[in-house]
PQR file of N, CA, C, O and H, with PARSE charges and radii, in Angstrom:
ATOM      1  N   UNK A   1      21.108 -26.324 -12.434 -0.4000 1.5000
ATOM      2  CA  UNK A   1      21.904 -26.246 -11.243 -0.0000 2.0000
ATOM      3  C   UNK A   1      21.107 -25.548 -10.138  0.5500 1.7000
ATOM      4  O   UNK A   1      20.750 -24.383 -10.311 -0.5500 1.4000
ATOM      5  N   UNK A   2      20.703 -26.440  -8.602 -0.4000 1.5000
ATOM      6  CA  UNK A   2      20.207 -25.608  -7.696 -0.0000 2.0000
ATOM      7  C   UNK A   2      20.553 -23.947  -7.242  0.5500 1.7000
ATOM      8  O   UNK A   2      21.403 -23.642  -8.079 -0.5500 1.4000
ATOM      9  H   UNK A   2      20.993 -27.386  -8.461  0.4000 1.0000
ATOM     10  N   UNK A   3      20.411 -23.135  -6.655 -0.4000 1.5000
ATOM     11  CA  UNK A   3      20.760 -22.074  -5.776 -0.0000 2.0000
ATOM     12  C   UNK A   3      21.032 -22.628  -4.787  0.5500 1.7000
ATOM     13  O   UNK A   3      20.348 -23.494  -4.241 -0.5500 1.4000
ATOM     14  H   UNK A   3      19.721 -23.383  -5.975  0.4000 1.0000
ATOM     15  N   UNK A   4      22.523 -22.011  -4.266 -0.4000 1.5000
ATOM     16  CA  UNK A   4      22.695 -22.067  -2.857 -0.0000 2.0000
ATOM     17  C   UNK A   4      21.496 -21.717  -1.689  0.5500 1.7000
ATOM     18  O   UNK A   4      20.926 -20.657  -1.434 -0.5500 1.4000
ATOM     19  H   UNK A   4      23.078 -21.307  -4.709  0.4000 1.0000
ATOM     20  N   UNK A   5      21.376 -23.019  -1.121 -0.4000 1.5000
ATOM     21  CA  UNK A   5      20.324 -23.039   0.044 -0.0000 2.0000
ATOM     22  C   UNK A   5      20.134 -21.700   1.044  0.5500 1.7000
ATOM     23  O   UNK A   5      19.153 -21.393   1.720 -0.5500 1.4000
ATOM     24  H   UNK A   5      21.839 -23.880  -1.328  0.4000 1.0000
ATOM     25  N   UNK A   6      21.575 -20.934   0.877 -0.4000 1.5000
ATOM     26  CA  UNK A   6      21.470 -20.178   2.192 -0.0000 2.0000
ATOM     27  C   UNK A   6      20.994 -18.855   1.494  0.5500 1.7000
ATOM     28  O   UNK A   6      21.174 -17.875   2.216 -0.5500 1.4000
ATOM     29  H   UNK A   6      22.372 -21.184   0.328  0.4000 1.0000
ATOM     30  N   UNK A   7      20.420 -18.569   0.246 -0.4000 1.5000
ATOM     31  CA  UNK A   7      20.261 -16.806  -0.156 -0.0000 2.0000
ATOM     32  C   UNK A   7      18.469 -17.490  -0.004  0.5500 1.7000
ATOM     33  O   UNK A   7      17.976 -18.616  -0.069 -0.5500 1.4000
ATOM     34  H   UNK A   7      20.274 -19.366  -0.341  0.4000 1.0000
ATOM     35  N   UNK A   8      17.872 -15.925   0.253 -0.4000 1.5000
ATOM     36  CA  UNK A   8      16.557 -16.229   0.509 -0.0000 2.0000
ATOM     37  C   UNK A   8      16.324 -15.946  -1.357  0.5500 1.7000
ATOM     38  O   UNK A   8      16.969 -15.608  -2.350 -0.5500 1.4000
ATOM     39  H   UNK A   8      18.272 -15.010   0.306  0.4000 1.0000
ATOM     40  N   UNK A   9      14.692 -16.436  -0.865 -0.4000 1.5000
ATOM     41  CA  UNK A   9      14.065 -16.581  -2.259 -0.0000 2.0000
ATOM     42  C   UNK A   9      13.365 -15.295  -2.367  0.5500 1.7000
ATOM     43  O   UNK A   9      12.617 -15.125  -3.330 -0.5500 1.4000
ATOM     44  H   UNK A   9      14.168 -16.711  -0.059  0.4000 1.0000
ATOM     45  N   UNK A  10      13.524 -14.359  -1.480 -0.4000 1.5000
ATOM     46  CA  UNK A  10      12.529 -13.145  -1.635 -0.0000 2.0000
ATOM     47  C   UNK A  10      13.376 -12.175  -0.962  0.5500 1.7000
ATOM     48  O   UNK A  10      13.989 -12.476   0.062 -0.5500 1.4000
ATOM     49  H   UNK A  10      14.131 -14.498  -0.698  0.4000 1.0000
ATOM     50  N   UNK A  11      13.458 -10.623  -1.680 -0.4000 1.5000
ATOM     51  CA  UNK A  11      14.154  -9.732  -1.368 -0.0000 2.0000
ATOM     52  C   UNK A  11      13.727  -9.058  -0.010  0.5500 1.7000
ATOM     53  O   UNK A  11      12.722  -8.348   0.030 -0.5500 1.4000
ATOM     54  H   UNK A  11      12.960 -10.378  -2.513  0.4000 1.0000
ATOM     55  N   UNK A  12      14.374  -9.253   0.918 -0.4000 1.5000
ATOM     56  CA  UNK A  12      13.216  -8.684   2.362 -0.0000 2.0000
ATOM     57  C   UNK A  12      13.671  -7.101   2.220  0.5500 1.7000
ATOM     58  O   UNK A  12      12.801  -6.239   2.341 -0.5500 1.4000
ATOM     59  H   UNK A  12      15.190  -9.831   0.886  0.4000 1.0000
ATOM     60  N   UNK A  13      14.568  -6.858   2.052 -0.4000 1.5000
ATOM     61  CA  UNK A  13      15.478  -5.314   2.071 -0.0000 2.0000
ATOM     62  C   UNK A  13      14.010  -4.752   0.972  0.5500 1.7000
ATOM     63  O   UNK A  13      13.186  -3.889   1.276 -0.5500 1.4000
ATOM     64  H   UNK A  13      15.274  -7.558   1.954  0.4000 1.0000
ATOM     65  N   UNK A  14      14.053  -5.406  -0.069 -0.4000 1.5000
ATOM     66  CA  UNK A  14      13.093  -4.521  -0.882 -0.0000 2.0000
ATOM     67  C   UNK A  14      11.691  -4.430  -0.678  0.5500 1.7000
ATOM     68  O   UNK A  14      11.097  -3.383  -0.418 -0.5500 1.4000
ATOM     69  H   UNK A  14      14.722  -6.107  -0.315  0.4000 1.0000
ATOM     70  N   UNK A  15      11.172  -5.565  -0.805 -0.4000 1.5000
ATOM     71  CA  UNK A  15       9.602  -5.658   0.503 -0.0000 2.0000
ATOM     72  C   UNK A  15       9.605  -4.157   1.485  0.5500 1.7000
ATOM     73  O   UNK A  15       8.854  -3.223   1.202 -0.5500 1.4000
ATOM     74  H   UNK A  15      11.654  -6.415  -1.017  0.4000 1.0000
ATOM     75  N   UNK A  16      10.706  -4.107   2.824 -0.4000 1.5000
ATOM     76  CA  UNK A  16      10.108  -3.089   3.244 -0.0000 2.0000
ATOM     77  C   UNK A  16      10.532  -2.127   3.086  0.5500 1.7000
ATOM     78  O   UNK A  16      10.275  -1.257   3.919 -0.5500 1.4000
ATOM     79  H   UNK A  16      11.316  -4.866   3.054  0.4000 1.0000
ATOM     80  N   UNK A  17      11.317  -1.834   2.037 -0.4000 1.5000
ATOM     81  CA  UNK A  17      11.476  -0.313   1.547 -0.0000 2.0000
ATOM     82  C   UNK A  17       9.839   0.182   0.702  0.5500 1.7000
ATOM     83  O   UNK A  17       9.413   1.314   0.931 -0.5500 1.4000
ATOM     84  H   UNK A  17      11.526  -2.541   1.360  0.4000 1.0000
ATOM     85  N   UNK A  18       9.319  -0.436   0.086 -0.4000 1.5000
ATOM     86  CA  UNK A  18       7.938  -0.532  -0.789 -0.0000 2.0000
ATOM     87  C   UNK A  18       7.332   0.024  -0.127  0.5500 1.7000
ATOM     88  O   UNK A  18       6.809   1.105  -0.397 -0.5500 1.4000
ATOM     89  H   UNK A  18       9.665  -1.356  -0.100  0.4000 1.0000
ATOM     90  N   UNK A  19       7.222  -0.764   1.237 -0.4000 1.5000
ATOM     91  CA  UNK A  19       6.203  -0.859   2.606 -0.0000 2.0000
ATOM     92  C   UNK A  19       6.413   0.133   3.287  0.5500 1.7000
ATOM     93  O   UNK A  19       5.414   0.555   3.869 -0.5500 1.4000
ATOM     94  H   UNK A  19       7.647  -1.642   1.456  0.4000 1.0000
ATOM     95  N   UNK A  20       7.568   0.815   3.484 -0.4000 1.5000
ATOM     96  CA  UNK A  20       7.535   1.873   3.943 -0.0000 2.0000
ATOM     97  C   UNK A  20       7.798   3.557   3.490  0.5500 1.7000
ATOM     98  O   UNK A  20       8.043   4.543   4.186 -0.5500 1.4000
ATOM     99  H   UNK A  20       8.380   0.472   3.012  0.4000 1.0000
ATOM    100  N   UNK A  21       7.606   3.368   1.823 -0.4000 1.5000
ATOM    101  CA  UNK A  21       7.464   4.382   0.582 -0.0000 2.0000
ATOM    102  C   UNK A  21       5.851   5.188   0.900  0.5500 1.7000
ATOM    103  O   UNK A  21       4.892   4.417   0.915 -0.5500 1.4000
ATOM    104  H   UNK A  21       7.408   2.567   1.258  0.4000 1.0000
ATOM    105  N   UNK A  22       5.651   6.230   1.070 -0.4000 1.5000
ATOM    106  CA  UNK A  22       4.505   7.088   1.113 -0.0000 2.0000
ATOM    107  C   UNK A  22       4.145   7.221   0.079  0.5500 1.7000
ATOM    108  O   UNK A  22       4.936   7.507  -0.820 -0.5500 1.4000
ATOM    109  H   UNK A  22       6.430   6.856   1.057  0.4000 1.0000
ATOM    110  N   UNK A  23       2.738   7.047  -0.155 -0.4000 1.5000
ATOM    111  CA  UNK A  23       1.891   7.590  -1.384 -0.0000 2.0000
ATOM    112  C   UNK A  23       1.874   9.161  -1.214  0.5500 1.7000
ATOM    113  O   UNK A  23       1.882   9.568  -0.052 -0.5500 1.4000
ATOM    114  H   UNK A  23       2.095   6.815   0.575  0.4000 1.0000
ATOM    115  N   UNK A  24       1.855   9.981  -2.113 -0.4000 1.5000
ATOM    116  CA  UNK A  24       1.388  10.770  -1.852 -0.0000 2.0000
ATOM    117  C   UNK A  24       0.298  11.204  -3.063  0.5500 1.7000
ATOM    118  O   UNK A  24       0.173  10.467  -4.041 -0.5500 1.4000
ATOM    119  H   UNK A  24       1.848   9.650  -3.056  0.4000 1.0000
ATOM    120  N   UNK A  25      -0.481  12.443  -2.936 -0.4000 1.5000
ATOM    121  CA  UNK A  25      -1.622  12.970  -3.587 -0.0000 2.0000
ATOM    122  C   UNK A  25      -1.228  13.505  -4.808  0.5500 1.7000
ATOM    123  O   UNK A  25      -0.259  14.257  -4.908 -0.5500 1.4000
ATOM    124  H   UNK A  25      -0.380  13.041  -2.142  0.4000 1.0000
ATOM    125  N   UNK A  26      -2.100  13.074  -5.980 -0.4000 1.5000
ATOM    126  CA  UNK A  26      -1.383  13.733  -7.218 -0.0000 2.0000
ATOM    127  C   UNK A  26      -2.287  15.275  -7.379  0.5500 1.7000
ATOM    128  O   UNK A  26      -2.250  15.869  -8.457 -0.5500 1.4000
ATOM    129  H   UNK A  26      -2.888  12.463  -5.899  0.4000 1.0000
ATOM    130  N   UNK A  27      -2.980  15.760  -6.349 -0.4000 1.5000
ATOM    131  CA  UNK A  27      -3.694  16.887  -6.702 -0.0000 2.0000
ATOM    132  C   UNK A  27      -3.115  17.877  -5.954  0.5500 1.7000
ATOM    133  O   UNK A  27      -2.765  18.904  -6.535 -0.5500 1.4000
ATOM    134  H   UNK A  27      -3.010  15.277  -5.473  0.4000 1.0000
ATOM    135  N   UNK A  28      -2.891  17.722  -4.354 -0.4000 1.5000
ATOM    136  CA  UNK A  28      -2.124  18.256  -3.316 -0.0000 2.0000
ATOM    137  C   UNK A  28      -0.169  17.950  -2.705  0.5500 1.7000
ATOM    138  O   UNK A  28       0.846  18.618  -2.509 -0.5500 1.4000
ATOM    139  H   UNK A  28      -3.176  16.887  -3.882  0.4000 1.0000
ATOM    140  N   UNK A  29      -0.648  16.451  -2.626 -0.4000 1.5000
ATOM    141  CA  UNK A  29       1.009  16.382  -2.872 -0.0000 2.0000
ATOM    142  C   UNK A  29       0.971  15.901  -1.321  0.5500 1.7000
ATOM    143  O   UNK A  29       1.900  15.186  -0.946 -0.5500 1.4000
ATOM    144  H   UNK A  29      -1.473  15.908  -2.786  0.4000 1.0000
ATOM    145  N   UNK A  30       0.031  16.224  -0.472 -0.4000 1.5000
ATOM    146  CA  UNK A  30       0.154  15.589   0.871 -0.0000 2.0000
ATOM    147  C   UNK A  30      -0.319  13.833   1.001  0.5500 1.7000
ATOM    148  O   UNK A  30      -1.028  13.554   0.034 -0.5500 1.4000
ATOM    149  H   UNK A  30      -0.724  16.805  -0.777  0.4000 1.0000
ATOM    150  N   UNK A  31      -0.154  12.894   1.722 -0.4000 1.5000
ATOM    151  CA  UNK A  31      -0.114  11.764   2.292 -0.0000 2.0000
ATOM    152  C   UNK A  31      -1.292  11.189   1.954  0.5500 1.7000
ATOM    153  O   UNK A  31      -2.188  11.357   2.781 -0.5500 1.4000
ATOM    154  H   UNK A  31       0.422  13.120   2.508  0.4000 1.0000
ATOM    155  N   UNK A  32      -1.627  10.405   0.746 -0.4000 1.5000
ATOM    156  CA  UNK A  32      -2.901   9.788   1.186 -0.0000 2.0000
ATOM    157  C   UNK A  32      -2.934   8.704   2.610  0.5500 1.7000
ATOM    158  O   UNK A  32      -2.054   7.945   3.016 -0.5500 1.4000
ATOM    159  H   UNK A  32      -0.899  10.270   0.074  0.4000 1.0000
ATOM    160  N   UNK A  33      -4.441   9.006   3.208 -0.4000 1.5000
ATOM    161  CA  UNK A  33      -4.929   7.923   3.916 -0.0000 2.0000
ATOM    162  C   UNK A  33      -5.695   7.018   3.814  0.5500 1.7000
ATOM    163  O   UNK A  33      -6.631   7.157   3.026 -0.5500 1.4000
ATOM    164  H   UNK A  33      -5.156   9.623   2.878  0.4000 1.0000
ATOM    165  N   UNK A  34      -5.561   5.765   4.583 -0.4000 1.5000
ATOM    166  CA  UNK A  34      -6.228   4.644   3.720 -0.0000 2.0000
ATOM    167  C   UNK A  34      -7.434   4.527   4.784  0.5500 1.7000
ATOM    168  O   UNK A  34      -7.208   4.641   5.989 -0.5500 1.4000
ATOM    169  H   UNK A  34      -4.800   5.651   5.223  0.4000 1.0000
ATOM    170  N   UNK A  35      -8.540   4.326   4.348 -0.4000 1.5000
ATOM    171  CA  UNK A  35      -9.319   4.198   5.355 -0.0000 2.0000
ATOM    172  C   UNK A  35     -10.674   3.223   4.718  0.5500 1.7000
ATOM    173  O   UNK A  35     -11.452   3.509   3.808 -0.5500 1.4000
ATOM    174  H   UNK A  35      -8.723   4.234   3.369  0.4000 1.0000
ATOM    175  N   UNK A  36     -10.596   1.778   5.720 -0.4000 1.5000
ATOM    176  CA  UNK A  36     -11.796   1.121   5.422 -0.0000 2.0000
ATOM    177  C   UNK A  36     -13.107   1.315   5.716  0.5500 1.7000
ATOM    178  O   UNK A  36     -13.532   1.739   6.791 -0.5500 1.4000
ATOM    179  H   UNK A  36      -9.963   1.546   6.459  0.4000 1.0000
ATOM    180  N   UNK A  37     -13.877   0.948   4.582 -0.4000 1.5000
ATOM    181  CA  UNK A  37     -15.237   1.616   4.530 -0.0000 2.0000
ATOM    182  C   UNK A  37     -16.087   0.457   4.477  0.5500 1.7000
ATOM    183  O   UNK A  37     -15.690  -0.665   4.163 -0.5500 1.4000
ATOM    184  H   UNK A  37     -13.532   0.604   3.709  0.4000 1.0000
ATOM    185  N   UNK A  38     -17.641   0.852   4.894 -0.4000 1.5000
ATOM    186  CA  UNK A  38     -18.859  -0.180   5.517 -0.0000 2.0000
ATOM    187  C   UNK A  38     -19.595  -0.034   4.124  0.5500 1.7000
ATOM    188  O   UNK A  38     -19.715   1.174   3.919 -0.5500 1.4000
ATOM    189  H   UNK A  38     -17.963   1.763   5.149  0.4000 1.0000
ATOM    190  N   UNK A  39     -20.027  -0.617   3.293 -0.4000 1.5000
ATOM    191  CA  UNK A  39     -20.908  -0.369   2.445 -0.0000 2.0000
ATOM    192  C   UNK A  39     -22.643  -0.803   3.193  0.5500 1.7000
ATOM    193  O   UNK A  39     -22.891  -1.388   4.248 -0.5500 1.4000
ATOM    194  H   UNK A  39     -19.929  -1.598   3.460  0.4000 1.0000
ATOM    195  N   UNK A  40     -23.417  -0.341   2.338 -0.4000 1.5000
ATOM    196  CA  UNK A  40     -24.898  -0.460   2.858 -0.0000 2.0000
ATOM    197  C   UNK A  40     -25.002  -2.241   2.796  0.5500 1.7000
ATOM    198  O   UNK A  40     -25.467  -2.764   3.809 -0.5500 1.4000
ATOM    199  H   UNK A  40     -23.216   0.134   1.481  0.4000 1.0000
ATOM    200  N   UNK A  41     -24.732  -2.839   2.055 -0.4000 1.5000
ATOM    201  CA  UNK A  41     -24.868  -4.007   1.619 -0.0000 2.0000
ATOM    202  C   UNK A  41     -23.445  -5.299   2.472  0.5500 1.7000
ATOM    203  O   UNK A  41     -23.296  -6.483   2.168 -0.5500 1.4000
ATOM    204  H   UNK A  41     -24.354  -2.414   1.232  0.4000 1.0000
ATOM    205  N   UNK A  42     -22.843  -4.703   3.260 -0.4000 1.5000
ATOM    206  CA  UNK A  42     -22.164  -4.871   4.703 -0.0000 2.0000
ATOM    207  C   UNK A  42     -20.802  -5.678   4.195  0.5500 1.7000
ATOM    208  O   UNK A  42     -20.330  -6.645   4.792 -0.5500 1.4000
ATOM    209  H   UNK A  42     -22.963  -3.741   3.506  0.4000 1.0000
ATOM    210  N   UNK A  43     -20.219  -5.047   2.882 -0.4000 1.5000
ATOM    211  CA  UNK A  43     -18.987  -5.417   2.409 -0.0000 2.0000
ATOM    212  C   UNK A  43     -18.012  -4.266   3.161  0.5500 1.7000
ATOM    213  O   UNK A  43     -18.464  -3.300   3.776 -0.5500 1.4000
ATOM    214  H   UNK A  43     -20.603  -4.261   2.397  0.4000 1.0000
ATOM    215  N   UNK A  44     -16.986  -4.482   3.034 -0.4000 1.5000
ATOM    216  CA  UNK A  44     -15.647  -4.223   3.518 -0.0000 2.0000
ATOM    217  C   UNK A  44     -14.905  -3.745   2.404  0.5500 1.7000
ATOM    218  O   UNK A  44     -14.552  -4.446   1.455 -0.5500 1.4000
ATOM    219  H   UNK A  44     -16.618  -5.267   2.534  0.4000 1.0000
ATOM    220  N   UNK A  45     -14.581  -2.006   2.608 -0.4000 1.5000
ATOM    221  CA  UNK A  45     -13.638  -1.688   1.045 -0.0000 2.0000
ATOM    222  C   UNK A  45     -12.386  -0.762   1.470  0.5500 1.7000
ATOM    223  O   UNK A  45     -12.559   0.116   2.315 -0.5500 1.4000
ATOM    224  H   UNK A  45     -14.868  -1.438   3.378  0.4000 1.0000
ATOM    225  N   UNK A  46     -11.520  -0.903   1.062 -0.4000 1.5000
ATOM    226  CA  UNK A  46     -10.809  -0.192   1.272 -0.0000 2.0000
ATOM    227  C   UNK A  46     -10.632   0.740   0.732  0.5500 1.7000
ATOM    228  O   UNK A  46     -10.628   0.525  -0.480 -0.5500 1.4000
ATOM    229  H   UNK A  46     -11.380  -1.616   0.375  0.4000 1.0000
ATOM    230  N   UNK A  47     -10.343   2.509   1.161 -0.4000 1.5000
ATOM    231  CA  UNK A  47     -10.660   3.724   0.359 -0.0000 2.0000
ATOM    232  C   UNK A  47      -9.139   4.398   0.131  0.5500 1.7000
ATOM    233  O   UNK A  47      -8.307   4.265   1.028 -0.5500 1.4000
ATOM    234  H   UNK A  47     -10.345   2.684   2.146  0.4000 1.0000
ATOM    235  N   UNK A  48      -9.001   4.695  -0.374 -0.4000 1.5000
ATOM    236  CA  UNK A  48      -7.742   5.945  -0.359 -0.0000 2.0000
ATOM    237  C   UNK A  48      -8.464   7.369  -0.405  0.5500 1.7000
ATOM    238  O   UNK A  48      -9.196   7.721  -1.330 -0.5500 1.4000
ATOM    239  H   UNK A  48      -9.676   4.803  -1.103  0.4000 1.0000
ATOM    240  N   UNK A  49      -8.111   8.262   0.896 -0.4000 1.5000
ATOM    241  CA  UNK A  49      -8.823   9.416   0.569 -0.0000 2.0000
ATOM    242  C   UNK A  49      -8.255  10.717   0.829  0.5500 1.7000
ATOM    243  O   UNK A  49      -8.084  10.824   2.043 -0.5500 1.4000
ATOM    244  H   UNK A  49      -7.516   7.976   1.647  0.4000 1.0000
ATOM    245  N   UNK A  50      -7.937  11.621   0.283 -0.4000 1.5000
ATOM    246  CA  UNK A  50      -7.445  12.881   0.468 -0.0000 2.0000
ATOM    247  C   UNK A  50      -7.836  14.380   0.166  0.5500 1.7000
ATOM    248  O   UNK A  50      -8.886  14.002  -0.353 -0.5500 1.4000
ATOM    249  H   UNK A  50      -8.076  11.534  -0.703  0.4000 1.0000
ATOM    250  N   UNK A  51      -7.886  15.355   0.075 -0.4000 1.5000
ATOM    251  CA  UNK A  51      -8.356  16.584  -0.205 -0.0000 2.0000
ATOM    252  C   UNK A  51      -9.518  16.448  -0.497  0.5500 1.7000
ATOM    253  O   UNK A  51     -10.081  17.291  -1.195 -0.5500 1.4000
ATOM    254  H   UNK A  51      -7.033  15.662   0.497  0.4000 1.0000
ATOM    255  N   UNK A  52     -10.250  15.188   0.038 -0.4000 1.5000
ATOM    256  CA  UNK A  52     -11.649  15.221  -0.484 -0.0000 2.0000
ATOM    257  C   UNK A  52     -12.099  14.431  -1.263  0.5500 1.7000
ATOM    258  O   UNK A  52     -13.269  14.051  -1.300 -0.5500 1.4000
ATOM    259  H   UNK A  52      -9.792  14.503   0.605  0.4000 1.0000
ATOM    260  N   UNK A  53     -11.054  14.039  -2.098 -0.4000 1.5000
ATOM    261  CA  UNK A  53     -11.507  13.098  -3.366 -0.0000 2.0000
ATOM    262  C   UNK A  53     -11.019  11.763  -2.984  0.5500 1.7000
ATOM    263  O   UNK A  53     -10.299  11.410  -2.050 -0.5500 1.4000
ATOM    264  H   UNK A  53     -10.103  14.348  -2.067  0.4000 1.0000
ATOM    265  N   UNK A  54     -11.586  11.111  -3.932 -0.4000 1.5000
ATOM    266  CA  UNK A  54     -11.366   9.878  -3.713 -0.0000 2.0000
ATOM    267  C   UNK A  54     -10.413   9.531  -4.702  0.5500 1.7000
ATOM    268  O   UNK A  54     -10.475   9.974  -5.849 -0.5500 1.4000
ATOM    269  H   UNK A  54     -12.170  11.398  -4.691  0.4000 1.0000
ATOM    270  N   UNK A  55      -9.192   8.454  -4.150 -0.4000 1.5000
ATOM    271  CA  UNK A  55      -8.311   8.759  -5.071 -0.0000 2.0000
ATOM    272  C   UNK A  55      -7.639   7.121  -5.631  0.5500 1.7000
ATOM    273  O   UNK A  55      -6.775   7.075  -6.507 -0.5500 1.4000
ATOM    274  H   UNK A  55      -9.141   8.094  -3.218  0.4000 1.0000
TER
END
């Protein structure tokens, strides 16, 4: 039996609750930040970084 046409196929309510959930640091407890990084070899990485460490 189909689904009614009119319910979406993807939870949007839950998507941006996810999206807007903070990581935080399991050493400090403050906000990681995400910050993209240049490698020597001219790839593209994405870092998570906080109190120093890499996390």
């Amino acid at each position: 039996m189909p689904k009614d046409s009119k319910t979406s196929k993807t939870n949007v309510a839950a998507r941006q609750e996810a999206k807007a959930a903070v990581q935080l640091c399991r050493f400090c407890g403050n906000k990681i930040d995400v910050v993209m990084t240049l490698s020597l070899s001219g790839r593209k990485q994405m870092v998570r970084r906080c109190c120093g460490a890499k996390v």
